[in-house]
N, C-alpha and C positions, 0 to 999 in steps of 0.2 A: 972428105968424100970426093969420090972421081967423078965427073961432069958424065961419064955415060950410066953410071947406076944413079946420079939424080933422076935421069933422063925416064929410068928403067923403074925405081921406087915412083913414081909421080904416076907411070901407065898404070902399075899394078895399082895405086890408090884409086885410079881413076877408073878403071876397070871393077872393082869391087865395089866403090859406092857407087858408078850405073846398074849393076846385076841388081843389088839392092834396091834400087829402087824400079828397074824393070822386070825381074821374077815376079812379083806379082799382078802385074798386069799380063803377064804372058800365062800366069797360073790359073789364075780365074778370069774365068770368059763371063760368069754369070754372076748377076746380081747375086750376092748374099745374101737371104732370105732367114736361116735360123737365129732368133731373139737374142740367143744367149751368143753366139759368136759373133753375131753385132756390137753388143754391150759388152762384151770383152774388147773390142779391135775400137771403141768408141773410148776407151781408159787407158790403153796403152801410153798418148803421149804424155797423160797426167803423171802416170807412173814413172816413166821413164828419167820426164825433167824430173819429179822427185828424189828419184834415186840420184841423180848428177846433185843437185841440189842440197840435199839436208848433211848428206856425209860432209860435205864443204864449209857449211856452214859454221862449224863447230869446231873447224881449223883454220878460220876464216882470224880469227883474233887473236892466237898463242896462249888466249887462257880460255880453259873451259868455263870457265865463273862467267866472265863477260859477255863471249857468245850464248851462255844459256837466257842470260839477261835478254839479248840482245831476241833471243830464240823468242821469249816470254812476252817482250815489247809486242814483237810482231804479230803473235797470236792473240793478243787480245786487241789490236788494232784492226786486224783483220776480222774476227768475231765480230766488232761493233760495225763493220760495215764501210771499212774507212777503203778509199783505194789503194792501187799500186804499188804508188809513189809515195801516197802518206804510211805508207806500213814502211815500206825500204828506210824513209826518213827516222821515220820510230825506233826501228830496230837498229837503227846504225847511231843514232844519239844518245839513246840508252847504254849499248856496247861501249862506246865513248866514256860517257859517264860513270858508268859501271869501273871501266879503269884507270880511267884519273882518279878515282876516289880509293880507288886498291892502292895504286902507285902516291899517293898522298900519304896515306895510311902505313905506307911501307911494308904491304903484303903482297907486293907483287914481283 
């Protein structure tokens, strides 16, 4: 790549994630007021990391077996209450496990 289209690729990046984040302050001047398109724009980032998040998950490991495991760990660690960090550990111990015991097994 030629050092003046770095130069040119980097504006344009940098020019569209500012619009992004300043159209809507330039769009709405007034408080938002309706329930439902609060509660909608209040879900977005849940959503959003999700979508990044769960497709990944399950290509996270090269076997679907292990990441489902691993899937499994983590939801019921997170149901009981547990944090963060103790789900991430959960789910990534179990994955492990999950395929050293495949790879033992010689099913993997």
């Amino acid at each position: 790549m030629k050092s003046g289209n770095f130069w040119i690729y980097l504006l344009v990046m940098f020019g569209v994630t500012y619009l992004i984040r300043v159209l809507p302050f330039l769009i709405f001047h007034k408080k938002i007021e309706n329930k439902v398109i609060r509660s909608f724009l209040a879900y977005i980032p849940y959503t959003v990391l999700g979508a990044m998040t769960v497709p990944a998950v399950f290509y996270a490991t090269g076997s679907l077996l292990t990441a489902c495991a691993g899937v499994a760990a983590a939801l019921l660690a997170a149901y009981r209450g547990k944090g963060l960090f103790t789900v991430a550990v959960c789910a990534s111990l179990t994955a492990f496990a999950v395929g050293a015991v495949l790879q033992a097994a010689g099913l993997s």
